[in-house]
TISEVEX-930102 format. One line per 3 residues: their letters; for each residue x, y, z of C-alpha. Coordinates in nm, 4 decimals, m for minus. Each point is the difference from the previous one (the first is absolute). Example, Ala and Ser with C-alpha at 12.3 -4.5 7.8 and 13.67 -1.06 7.14 Angstrom:
# residues 2
AS> 1.2300:m0.4500:0.7800  0.1370:0.3440:m0.0660
END
This chain:
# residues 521
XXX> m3.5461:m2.5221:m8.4975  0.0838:0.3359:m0.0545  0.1412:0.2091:0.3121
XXX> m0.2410:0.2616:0.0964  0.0879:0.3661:0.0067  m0.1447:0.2697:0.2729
XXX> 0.0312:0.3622:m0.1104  0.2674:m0.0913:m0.2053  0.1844:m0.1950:0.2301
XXX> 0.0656:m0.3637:m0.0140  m0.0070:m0.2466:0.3342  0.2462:m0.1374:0.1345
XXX> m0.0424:m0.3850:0.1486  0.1752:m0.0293:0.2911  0.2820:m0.3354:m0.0231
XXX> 0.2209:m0.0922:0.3067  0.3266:m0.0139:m0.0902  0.2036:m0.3234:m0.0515
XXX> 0.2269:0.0469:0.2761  m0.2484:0.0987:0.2361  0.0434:m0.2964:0.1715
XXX> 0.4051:0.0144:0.0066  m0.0396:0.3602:0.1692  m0.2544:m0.0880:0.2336
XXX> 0.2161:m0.2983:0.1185  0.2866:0.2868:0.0652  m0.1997:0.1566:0.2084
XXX> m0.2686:m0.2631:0.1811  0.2333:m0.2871:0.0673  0.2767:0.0653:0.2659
XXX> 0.2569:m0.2590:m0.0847  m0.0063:m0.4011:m0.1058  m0.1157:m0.1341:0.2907
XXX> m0.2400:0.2219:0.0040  m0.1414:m0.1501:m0.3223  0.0697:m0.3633:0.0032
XXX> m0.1972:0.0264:0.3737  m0.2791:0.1777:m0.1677  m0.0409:m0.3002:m0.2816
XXX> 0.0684:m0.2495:0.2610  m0.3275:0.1538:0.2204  m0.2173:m0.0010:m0.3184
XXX> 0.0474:m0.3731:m0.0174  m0.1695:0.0276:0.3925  m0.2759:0.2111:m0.1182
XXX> m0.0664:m0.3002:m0.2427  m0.0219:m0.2584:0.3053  0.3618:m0.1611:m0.0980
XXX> 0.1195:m0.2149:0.2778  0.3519:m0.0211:m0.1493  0.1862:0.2550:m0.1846
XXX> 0.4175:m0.0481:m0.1630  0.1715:0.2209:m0.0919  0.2980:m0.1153:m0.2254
XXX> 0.2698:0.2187:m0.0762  0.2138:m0.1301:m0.3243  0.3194:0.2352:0.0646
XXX> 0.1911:m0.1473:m0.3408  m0.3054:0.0401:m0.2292  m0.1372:0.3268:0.1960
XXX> m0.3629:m0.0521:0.0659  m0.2281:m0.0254:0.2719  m0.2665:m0.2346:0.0548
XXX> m0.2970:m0.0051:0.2031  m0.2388:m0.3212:0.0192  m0.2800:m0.0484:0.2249
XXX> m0.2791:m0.2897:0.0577  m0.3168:0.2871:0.0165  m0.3034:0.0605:m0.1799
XXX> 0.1691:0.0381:m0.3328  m0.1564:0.2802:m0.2890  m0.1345:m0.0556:m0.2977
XXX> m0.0525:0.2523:m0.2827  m0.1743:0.2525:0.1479  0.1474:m0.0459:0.4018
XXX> 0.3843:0.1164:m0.1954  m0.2002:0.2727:m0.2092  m0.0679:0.1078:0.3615
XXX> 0.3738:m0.1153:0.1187  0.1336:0.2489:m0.2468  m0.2230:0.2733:m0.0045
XXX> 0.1872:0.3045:0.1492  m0.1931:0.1968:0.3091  m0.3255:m0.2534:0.0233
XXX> m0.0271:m0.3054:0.1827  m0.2910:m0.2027:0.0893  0.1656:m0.0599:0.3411
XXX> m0.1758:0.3490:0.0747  m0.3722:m0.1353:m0.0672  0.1111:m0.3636:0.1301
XXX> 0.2093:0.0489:0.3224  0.0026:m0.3722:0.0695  0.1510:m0.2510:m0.1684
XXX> m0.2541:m0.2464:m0.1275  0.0420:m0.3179:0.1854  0.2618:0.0873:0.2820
XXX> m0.1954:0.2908:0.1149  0.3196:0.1960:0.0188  0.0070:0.3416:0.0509
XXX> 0.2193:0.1066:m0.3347  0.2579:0.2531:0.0799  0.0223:0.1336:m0.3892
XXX> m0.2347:0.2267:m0.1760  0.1746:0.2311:m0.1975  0.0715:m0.1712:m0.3167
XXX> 0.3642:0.0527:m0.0326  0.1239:m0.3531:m0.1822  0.0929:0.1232:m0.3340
XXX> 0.1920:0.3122:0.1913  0.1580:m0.2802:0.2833  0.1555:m0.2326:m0.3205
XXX> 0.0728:0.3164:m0.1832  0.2475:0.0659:0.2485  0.1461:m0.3233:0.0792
XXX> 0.0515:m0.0871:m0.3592  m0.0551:0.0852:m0.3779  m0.1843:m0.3177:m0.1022
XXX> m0.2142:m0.2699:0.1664  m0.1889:m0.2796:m0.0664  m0.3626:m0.1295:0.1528
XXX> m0.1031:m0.3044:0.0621  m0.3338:m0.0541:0.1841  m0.1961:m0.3176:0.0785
XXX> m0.3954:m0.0043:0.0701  m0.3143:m0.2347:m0.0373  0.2174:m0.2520:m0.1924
XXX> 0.1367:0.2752:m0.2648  0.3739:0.1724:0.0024  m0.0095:0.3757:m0.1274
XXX> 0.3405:0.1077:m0.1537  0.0987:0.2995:m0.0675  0.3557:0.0837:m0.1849
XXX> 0.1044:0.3254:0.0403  0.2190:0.3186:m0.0095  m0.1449:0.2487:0.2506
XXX> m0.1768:0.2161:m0.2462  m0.2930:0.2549:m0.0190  m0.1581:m0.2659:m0.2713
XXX> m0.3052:m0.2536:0.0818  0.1560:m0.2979:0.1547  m0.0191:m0.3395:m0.2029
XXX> m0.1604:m0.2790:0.2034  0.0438:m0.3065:m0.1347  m0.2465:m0.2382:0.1251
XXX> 0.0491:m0.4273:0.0530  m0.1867:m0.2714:0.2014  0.2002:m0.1852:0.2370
XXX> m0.0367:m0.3419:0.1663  m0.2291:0.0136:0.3256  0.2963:m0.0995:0.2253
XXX> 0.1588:0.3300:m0.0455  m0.0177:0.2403:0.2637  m0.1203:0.3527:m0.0302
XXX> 0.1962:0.2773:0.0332  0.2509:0.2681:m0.1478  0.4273:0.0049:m0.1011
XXX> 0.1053:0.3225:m0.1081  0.3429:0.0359:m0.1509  0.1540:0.3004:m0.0273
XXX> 0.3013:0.1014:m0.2268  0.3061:0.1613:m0.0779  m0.0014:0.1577:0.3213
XXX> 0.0878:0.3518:0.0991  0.2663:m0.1495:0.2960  0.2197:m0.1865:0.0406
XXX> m0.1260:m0.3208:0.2193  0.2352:m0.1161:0.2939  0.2037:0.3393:0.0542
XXX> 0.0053:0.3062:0.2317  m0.2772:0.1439:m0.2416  m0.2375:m0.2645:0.0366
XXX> 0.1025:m0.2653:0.3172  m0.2057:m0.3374:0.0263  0.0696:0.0360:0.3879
XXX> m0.1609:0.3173:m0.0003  m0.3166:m0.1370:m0.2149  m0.0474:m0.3029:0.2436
XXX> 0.0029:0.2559:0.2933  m0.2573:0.2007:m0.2155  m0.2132:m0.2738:m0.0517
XXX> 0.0020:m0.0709:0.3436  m0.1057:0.3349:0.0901  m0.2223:0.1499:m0.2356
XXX> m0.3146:m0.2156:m0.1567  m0.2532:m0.2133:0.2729  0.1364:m0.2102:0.3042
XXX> m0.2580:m0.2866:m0.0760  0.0184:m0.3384:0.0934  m0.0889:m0.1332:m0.3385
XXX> 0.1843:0.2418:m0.2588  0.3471:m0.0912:m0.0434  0.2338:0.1805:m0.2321
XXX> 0.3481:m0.1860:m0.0966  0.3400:0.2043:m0.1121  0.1829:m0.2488:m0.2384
XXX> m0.0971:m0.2808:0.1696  0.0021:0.1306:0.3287  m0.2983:m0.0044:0.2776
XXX> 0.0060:0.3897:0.0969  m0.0425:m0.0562:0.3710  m0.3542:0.1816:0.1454
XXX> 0.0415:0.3133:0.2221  m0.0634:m0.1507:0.3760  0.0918:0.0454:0.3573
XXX> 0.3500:0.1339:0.0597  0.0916:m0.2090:0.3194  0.3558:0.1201:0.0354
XXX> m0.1161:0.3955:0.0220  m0.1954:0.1758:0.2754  m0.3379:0.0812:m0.1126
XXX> m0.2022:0.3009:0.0249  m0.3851:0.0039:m0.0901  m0.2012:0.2230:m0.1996
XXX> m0.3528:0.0755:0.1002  m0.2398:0.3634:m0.0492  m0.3290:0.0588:m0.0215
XXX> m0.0684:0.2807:m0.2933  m0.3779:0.0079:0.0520  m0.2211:m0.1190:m0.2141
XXX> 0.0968:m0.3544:0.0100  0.3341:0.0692:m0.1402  0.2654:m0.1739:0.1774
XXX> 0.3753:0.0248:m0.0827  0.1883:m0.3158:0.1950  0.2766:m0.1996:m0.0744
XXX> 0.3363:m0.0855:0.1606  0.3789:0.1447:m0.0302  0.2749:m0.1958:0.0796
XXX> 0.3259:0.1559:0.0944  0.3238:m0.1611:0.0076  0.2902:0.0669:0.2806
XXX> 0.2866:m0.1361:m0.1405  0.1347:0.0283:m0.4242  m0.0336:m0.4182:m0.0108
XXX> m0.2570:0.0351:m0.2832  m0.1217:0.2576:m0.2103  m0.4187:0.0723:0.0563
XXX> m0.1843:0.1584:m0.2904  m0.1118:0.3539:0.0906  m0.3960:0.1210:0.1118
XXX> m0.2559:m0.0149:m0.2301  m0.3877:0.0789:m0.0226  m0.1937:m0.2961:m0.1681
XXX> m0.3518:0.1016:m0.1510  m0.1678:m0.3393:m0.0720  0.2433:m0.2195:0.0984
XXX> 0.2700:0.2143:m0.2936  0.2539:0.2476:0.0558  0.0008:0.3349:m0.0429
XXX> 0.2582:0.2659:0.0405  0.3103:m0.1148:0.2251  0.1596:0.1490:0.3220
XXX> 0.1046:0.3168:m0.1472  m0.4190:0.0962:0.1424  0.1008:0.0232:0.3708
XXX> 0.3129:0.2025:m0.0066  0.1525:m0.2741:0.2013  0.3899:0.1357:m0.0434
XXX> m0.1572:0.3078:0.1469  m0.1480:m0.2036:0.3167  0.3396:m0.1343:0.0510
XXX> 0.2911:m0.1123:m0.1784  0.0312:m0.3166:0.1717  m0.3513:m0.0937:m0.1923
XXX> 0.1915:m0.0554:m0.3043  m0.0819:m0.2256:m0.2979  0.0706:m0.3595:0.0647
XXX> m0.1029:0.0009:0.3981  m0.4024:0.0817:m0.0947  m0.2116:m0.2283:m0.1496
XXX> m0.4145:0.0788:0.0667  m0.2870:m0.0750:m0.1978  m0.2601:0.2643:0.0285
XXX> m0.3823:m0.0763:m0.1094  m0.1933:0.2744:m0.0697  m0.2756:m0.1009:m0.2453
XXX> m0.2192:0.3005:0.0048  0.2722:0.2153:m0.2141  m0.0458:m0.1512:m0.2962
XXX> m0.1581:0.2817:m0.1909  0.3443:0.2123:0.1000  0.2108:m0.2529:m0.1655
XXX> 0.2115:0.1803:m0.2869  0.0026:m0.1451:m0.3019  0.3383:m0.1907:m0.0301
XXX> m0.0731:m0.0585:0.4355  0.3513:0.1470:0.0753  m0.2151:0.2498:0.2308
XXX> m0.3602:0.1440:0.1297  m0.1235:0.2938:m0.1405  m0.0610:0.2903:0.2878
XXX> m0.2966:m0.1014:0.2242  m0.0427:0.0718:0.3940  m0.0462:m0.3935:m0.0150
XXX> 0.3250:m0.0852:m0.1009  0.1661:0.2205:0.2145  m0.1302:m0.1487:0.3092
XXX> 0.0531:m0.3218:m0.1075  0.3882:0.1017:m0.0170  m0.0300:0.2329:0.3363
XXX> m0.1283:m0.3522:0.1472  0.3264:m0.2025:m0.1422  0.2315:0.2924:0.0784
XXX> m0.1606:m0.0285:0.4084  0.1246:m0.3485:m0.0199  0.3364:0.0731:m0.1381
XXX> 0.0570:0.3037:0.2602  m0.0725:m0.3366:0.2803  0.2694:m0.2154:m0.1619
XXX> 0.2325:0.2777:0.0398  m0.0728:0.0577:0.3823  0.1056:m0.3498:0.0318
XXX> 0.2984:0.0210:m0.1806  0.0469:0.3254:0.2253  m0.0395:m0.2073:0.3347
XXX> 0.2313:m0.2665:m0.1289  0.3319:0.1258:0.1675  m0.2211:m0.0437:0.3342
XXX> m0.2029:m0.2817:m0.0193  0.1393:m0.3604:m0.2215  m0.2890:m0.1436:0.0331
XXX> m0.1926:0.3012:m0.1772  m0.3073:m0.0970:0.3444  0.0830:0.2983:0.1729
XXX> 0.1973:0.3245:0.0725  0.2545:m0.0709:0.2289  m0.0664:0.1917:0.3668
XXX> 0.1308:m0.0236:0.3272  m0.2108:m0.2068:0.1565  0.0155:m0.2131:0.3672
XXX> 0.1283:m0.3035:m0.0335  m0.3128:m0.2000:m0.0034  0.0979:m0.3321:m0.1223
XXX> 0.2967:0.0023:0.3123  m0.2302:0.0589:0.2304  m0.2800:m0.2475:m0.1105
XXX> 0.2499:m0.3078:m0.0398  0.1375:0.1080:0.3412  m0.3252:m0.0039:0.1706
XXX> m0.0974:m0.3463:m0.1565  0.3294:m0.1264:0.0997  m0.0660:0.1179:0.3577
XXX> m0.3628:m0.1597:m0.0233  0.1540:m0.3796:m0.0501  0.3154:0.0357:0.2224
XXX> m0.2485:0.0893:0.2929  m0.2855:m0.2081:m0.0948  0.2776:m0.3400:m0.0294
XXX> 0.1902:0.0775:0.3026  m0.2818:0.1004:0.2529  0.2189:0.3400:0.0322
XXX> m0.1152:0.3737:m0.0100  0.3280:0.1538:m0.1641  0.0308:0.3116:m0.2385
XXX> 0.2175:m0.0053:m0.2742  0.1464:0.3507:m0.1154  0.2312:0.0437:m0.3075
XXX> 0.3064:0.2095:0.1347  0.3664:0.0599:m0.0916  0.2544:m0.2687:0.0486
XXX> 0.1098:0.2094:0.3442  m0.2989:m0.0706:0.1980  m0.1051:m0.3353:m0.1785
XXX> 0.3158:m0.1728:m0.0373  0.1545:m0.2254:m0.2566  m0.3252:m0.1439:m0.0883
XXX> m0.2775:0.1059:0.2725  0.0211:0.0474:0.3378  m0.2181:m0.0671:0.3186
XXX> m0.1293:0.2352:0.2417  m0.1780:m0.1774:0.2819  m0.0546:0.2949:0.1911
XXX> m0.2074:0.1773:m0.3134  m0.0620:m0.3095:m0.1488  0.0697:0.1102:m0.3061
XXX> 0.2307:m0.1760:m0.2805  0.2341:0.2230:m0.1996  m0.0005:m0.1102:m0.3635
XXX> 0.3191:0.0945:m0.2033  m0.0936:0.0681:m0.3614  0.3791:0.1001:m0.0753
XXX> 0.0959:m0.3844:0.0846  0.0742:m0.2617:m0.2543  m0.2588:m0.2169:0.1107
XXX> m0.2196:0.2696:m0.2071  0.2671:0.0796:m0.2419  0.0728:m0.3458:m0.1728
XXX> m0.3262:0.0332:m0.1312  0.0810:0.2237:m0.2802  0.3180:m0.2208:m0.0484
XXX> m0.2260:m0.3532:m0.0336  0.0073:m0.0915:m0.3834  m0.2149:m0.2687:0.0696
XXX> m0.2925:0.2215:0.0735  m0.1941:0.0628:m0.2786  m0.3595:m0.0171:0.0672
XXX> m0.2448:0.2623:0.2205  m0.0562:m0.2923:0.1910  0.3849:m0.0770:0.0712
XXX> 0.0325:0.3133:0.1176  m0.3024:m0.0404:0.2428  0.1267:m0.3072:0.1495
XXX> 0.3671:0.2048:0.0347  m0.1086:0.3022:0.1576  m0.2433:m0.1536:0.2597
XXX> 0.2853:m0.2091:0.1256  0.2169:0.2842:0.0489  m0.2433:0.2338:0.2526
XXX> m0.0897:m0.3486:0.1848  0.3637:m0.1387:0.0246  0.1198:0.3307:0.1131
XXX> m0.2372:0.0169:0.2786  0.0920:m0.3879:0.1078  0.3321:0.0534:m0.0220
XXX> m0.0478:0.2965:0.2519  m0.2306:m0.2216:0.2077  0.2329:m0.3086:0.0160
XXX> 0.3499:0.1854:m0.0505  0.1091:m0.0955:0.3456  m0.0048:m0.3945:m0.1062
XXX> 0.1890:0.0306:m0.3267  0.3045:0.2488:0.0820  0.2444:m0.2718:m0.1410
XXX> m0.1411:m0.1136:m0.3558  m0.0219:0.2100:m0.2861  m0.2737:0.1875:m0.0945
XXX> m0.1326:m0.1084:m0.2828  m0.0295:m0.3752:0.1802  m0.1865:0.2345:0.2840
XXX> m0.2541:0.1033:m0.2301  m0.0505:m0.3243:m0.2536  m0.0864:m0.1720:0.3376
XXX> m0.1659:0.1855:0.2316  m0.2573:0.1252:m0.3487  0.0059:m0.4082:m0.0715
XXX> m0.1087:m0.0562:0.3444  m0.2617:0.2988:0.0766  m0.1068:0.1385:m0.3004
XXX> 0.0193:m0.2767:m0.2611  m0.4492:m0.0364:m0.0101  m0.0396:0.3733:m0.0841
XXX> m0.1821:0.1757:m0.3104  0.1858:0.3051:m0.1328  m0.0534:0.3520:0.0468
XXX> m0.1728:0.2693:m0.2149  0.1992:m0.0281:m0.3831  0.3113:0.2340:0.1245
XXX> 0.2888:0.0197:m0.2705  0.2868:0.2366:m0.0445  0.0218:0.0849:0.3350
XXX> 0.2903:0.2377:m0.0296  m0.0665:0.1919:m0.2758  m0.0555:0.3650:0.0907
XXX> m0.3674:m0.0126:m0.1241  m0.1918:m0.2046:0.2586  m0.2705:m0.3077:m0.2495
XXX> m0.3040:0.1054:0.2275  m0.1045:0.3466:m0.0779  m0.3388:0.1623:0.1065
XXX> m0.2232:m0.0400:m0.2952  m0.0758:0.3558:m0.0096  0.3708:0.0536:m0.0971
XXX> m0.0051:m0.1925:m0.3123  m0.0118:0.1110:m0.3152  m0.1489:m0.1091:m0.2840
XXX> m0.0687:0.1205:m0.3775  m0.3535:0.0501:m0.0481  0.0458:m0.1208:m0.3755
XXX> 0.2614:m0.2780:0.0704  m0.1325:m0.3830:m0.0365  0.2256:m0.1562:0.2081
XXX> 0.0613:m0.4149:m0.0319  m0.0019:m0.2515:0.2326  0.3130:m0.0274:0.0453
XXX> 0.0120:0.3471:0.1150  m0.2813:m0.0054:0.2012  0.1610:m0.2809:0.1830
XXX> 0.2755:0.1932:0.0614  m0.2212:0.2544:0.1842  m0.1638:m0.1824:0.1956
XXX> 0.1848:m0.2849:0.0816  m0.2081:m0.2364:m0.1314  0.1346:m0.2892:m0.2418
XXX> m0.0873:m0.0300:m0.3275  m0.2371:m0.2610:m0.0106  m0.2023:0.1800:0.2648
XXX> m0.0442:0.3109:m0.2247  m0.1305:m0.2631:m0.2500  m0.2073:m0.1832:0.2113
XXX> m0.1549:0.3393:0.1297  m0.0826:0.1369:m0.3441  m0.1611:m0.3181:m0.0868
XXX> m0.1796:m0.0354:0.2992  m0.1373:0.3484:m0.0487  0.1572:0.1539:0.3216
XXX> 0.2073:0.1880:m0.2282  m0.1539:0.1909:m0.2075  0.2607:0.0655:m0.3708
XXX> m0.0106:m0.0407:m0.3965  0.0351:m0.3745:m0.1445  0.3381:0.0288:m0.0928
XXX> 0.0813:0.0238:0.3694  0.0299:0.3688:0.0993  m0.0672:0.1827:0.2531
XXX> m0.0710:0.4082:0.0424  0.0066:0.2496:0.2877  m0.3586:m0.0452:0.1340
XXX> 0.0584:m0.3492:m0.0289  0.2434:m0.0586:0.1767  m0.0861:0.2648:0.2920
XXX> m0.3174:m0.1879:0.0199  0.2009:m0.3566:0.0675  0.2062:0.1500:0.2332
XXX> m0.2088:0.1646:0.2487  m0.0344:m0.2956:0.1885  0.3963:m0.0045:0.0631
XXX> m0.1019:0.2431:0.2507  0.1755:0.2811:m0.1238  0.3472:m0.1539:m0.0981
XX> 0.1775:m0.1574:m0.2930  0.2957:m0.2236:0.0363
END
C-alpha cells in the first residue's frame, strides 16, 4: 500500500525502539534482587506453591521454575507484552484466590536486565509452550508440543549470559536469600528455594523486644503491624518496611529513622508494616509511594512508634528491666515481708511483739529484744541477711522465698530465745530454733533482691510502660512476680487478656494488675 501524503507531507508510524526495553530496565529496576524477586512474585500471582531459583555461577544463568498455572500461547503473549497485564482486569489468581501483587507488565524489561538471552518453557492443559529466544523487539516464536498427562503445569525461565557476575560482592546469594525472605508474600503455602535451599518465612522474632503497630486512618483504613528491636549486636534484623498486599514496598529509608535516633540503626529493626489501602500510590518499580496525605500518615504512624522505642532505649540507664523509670520510692516490699513475718511469729508463739528493722547499734548482732517496748530489733546489716546474695545454690524465685522468710523469722527467735543459746554458734541457733517453730509455714509475698537500691514492690502508679511495647511472658513475669506458667495459664484461661503468640500490652497488663492492690513485686 502506498503511504499517504497530507498537504504534501508524508506520516510518520510511530515504532518503539529496540532497546526500549534495555533503557527502561536502567531506569525501573533498582538492582538484581530487585528483579529476580519481581519474577519470583509473578510465579505467586500464577498460584505456584513452590518456586527455585537456581543460580549456575560457572555457566552464568539464572533459573526460575515454579509448579503454577503454567501459559500457553497467548498467557506469554501477555507475559511479554510491555506496560499491559491482565493482572489489572483479573486481580485474583484463578484458583488460589490470591490477591496478585503484579500489574504492570514489566517481564521482558525484568529479564532484559538480568540477562541478554532467555529461554521459556511453560506447561498447561497437557501442552509445553517453548519459546527460544534473544530478547528482541521481534514476535516471539512459540513452539507448541503435547506432553504426557503426568506432567505438572507450570513455568522455567532461563535466563542468559548474565549482566553480573553470580556469587560476588556485585551480586551475593546471601543477600538474595535475605531478599527473598523479605520482599514477595509470607504465605503458608508458597515456598521459594535458593539453590536448593528452603528460604526460611519471615515470623516472630523471639529474641528482640517487640513493639506493635496499630492506627486508625478513617475510612476503614488501618495501618498495623509489629517492629522488633534488638538490644544487643548478636544478630543482624532486616530494617522496617511497609507491605501493601502482603509485598514490600520502599524500605526504611521512609521514616527517617537515623534522624529519630542513631541507636535505631540498620540491623537492630526489623517490622512489617501492612497497609493495604496504598496500593494505588505504589510507584512503578515499588521502591517508594508517590506523594499522598495517605502515605504520609501511614509513615507519621510508624515514625510515633519508633520515637517509643527510643524513650525506652532513653530509660535504659535507669530501669534493666525496661518496666519502669527508676524513682525513689518507700521501701514497700521491706515493709510488707516484715509485717507478714511479724503476723506468724505472733500468731505461733501466742506473743504480741513488734519487729522494727534498725541499725546493728540498737538491734544487735542479729536482733535484739526489748521487753519493755516489746519490740524486736531486726539487723538487716547482719550476715544472717547477707549470705543470701552469697548462696549459689539459689536459683529459683521460689528459693529465694523460702531464704528470705527464714531470715526475718529466725532473727526474731533468735532475739526471743537468745538467753538459752549464748554458748553455740549461731547458725546452729537459727537451723534449730526455725526447725523447731517455724518449720509448717507458707512463705511470704514473692520478695527477691532485697538489697538492691531499687526496692521489687513499687506502687503501680510508678511504673512505666511503653504504650506500643508487646511485652512477653517472660517479662511480664518479671513484673509481677508471677511464674511463667501462670502468665500462660492466665492468657489461656482468658483472665489475661494478649495476642496468640503470647504478648501482652499496656492496658493489658494494667487491667491484670489492679487486683494486686496497687503494687507490683
Amino acid at each position: 500500500m502506498a503511504r499517504r501524503e497530507i498537504s504534501g507531507q508524508k506520516l510518520i508510524k510511530p515504532r518503539i525502539g529496540k532497546n526500549l526495553p534495555h533503557v527502561l530496565s536502567r531506569s525501573l529496576v533498582a538492582d538484581s534482587y530487585a528483579a529476580v524477586s519481581e519474577l519470583v512474585c509473578n510465579a505467586y500471582d500464577e498460584d505456584a506453591e513452590h518456586v527455585h531459583v537456581d543460580i549456575d555461577k560457572g555457566l552464568g544463568k539464572i533459573t526460575i521454575s515454579d509448579d503454577g498455572n503454567g501459559m500457553d500461547k497467548k498467557g506469554l503473549e501477555s507475559f511479554f507484552r510491555l506496560g499491559d497485564s491482565v493482572k489489572i482486569n483479573e486481580p485474583l489468581s484463578p484458583i488460589k484466590r490470591r490477591h496478585r501483587v503484579g500489574k504492570y507488565g514489566i517481564a521482558k524489561v525484568l529479564i532484559q536486565y538480568l540477562g541478554r538471552s532467555f529461554s521459556v518453557e511453560s506447561v498447561k492443559d497437557h501442552k509445553k509452550y517453548i519459546i527460544r529466544e534473544g530478547v528482541t523487539e521481534q514476535d516471539l516464536d512459540v513452539e507448541e508440543i503435547p506432553v504426557a498427562r503426568k506432567v505438572r503445569n507450570g513455568t522455567v525461565i532461563t535466563i542468559k549470559d548474565l549482566r553480573f557476575q553470580p556469587d560476588t560482592e556485585q551480586f551475593s546469594f546471601q543477600k538474595l536469600y535475605s531478599r527473598l525472605q523479605w520482599d514477595p508474600p509470607n504465605q503458608p503455602d508458597f515456598d521459594v528455594f535458593v539453590n536448593g535451599s528452603f528460604v526460611k518465612k519471615r515470623g516472630v522474632v523471639t529474641y528482640a523486644q517487640t513493639y506493635r503497630v496499630e492506627k486508625d486512618l478513617g475510612n476503614g483504613r488501618i495501618v498495623n503491624g509489629r517492629i522488633y528491636h534488638l538490644k544487643n549486636n548478636g544478630k543482624k534484623l532486616e530494617g522496617v518496611r511497609i507491605y501493601v498486599n502482603n509485598r514490600a514496598v520502599g524500605d526504611e529509608k521512609l521514616f527517617g529513622i537515623e534522624e529519630i535516633s542513631p541507636v535505631l540503626r540498620k540491623g537492630r529493626l526489623q517490622g512489617e508494616i501492612n497497609a493495604d489501602f496504598l496500593e494505588p500510590f505504589i510507584t512503578l518499580d515499588r521502591s517508594d509511594f508517590q506523594e499522598d496525605p495517605l502515605v504520609e500518615k501511614t509513615i507519621d504512624a510508624v515514625k510515633e512508634v519508633l520515637r517509643g522505642i527510643k524513650q525506652d532505649l532513653d530509660n535504659r540507664s535507669v530501669s534493666k528491666s525496661a518496666f519502669y523509670v527508676g524513682r525513689d520510692v518507700l521501701s514497700v516490699h521491706i515493709d510488707m515481708a516484715l509485717g507478714s513475718a511479724q503476723e506468724q511469729f505472733n500468731r505461733k508463739l501466742g506473743t504480741n511483739y513488734t519487729l522494727t528493722l534498725s541499725d546493728n547499734l540498737k538491734a544487735g548482732p542479729v536482733a535484739q529484744l526489748d521487753t519493755n517496748e516489746n519490740v524486736i530489733y531486726i539487723n538487716t546489716q547482719s550476715k544472717v541477711f547477707t549470705f543470701l546474695k552469697k548462696e549459689d545454690k539459689i536459683r529459683s524465685r521460689k528459693d529465694s522465698e523460702v531464704y528470705l522468710r527464714r531470715a526475718f523469722l529466725t532473727a526474731a527467735t533468735l532475739a526471743y530465745t537468745s538467753k538459752d543459746f549464748k554458748d553455740q554458734r549461731l547458725e546452729h541457733c537459727i537451723a534449730q530454733r526455725f526447725d523447731e517453730t517455724f518449720s509448717n509455714f507458707e512463705g511470704i509475698s514473692s520478695i527477691t533482691n532485697l538489697y538492691n537500691d531499687k526496692p521489687i514492690l513499687i506502687p503501680l502508679k510508678e511504673i512505666y510502660l511503653n504504650p506500643h511495647r508487646l511485652y512477653d511472658c517472660s517479662e511480664l513475669s518479671l513484673l509481677t512476680g508471677r511464674p511463667v506458667k501462670v502468665i500462660r495459664l492466665l492468657h489461656t484461661s482468658g483472665a489475661l487478656k494478649g495476642t496468640e503468640d503470647h504478648r501482652y500490652d499496656k492496658n493489658g497488663i494494667l487491667e491484670t494488675l489492679k487486683p494486686l492492690n496497687g503494687l507490683l513485686s
